[in-house]
Each structure stands twice: as structure tokens, then as C-alpha cells.
C-alpha positions in Angstrom: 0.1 12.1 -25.0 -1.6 14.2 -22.4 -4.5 11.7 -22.4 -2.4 8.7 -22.0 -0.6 10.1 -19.2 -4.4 11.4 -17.5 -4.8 7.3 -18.0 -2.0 6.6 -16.1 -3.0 8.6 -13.3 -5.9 7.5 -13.1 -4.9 4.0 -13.1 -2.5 4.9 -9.9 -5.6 6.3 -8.3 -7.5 3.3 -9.2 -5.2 0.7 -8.1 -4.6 2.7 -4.6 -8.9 3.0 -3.8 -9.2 -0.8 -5.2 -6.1 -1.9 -2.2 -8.3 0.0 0.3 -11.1 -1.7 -0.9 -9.6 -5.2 -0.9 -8.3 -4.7 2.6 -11.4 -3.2 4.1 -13.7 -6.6 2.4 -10.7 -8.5 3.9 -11.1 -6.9 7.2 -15.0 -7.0 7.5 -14.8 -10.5 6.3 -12.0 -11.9 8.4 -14.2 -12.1 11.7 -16.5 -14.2 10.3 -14.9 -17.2 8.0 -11.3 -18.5 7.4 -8.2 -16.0 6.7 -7.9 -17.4 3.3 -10.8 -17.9 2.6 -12.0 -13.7 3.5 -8.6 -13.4 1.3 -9.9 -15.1 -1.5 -13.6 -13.2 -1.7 -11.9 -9.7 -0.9 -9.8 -10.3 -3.6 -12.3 -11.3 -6.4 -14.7 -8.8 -5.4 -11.8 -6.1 -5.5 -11.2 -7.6 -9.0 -14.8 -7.2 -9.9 -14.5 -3.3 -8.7 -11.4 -2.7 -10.6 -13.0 -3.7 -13.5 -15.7 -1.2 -13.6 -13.2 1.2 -12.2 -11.0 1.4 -15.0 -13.4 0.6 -17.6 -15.6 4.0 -16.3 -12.9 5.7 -14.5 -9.2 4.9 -16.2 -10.0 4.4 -19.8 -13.7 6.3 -20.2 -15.1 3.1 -22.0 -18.5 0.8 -21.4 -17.9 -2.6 -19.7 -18.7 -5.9 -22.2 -18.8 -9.3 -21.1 -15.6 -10.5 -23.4 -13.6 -7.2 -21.6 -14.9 -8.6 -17.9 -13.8 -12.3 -18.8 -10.4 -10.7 -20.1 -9.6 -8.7 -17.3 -8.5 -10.8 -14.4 -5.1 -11.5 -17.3 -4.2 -8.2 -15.7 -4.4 -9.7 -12.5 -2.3 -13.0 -13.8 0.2 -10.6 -15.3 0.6 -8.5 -12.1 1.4 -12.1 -10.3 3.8 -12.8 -12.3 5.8 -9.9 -12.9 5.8 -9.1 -9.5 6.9 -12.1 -8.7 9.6 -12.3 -10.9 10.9 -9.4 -10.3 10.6 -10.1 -6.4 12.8 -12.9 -7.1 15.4 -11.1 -8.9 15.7 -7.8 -7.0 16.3 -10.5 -3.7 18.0 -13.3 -5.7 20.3 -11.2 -7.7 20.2 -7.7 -6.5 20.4 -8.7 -2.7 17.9 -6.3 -2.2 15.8 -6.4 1.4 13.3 -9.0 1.8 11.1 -5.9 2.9 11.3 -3.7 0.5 11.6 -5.6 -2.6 7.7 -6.8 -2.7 7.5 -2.9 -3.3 9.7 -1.9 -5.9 8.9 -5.0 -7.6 5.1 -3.8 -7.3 6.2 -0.4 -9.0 7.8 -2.0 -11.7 4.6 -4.1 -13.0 2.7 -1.0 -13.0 3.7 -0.4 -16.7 2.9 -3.8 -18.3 -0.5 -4.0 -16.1 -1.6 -0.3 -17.5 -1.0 -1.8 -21.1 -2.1 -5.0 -20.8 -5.4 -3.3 -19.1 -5.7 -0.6 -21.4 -5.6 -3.0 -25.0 -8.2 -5.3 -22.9 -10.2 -2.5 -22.0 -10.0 0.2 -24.8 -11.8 -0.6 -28.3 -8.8 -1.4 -30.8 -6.4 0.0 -28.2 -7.0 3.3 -28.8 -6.1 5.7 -26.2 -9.0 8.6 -27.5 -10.8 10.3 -24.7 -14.1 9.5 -24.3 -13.9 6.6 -27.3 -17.2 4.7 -26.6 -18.1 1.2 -28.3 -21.6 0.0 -29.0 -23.8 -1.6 -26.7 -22.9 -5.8 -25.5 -22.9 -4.6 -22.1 -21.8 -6.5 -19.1 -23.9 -6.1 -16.0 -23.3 -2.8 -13.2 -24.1 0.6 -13.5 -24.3 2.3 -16.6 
């Protein structure tokens, strides 16, 4: 239990530096090609950070290639949820347009962790330092 809650702190911590880092790519990159298109590279290479983020940082396991094709399912999942739940908490709750996107962000938090952790962790286990063998994907080791 206490290292499935380290993992979810971590995560948090993850998720905040990997916004930073998608805003500050979108920031540098803005100047110099179309909004959405500085959008669209800030987001994949955040996506490529997270990856090695969590894998190293969150969950304390080696990168693979099948894990780095899974991952951006986390991403999907976040999408929807969010968006979902956007919907609803406007649609149906009445709640502000403002504050929504938000608490709708909050509540995905949970299904992305899981989702992240069973796509990251070898047989979804949640034991510290677990390590799998070697069919490593490319980055630091």
C-alpha cells in the first residue's frame, strides 16, 4: 500500500513537470511555426518525456518498445474521460465553464494512473523496484 501510494505521488509530480514541459516546447516553438502546429510537437514530445518519466520515475521499471507503443492509450483515455466528464459536470451539474475543465482533469487522474501503471509495470505488479529483462526501447538507461 505505501508503495502504491509513493506511485501516485509520483505520478502527480510527473504529470505537473511534463505540463511545464509541454508549455515551455509550446512556448519556444510558437514563434517560429503555426499555433497548432507548435501544439501538436509540444504535445508528442511531452508524451515521449512522460513516458520515460513514469517508466524511470513513477513505476521504477525499464522502458520496452511494446510499453512505448502502448502508452500514448493513457493519453487517449485522459481525452476522453476528461471530456466526458467536462460535459457532464457543465451539461448536467451546471457547473462553470471555467472551472469544470479542472475538476474534470482531477477526476481522470485515477483511471490514467491505472491504465499507466498495468501498461507500464511487468504483470501489473506494483513491487518497488520490480525490473523486467532487457527489450529495451531507446533513451537513457
Amino acid at each position: 500500500m505505501k508503495e502504491q501510494l509513493g506511485q501516485v505521488f509520483r505520478f502527480a509530480l510527473v504529470g505537473a513537470v511534463n505540463t511545464g514541459t509541454f508549455f515551455g516546447i509550446y512556448l519556444l516553438l510558437h514563434p517560429w511555426m503555426p499555433y497548432f502546429l507548435a501544439y501538436t510537437l509540444a504535445f508528442l514530445l511531452a508524451m515521449v518525456g512522460s513516458f520515460f518519466m513514469n517508466t524511470y520515475f513513477t513505476y521504477r521499471t525499464r522502458p520496452t518498445w511494446k510499453k512505448f507503443l502502448l502508452f500514448p492509450l493513457t493519453n487517449v483515455t485522459n481525452y476522453v474521460i476528461q471530456s466526458a466528464g467536462l460535459y457532464a459536470l457543465v451539461a448536467w451539474a451546471g457547473m462553470d465553464t471555467r472551472i469544470a475543465p479542472l475538476v474534470a482533469a482531477v477526476a481522470a487522474i485515477p483511471f490514467t494512473f491505472l491504465l499507466s501503471r498495468k501498461i507500464l509495470v511487468p504483470g501489473g505488479s506494483a513491487a518497488a523496484g520490480q525490473r523486467e529483462p532487457a527489450g529495451s526501447c531507446p533513451g537513457p538507461r
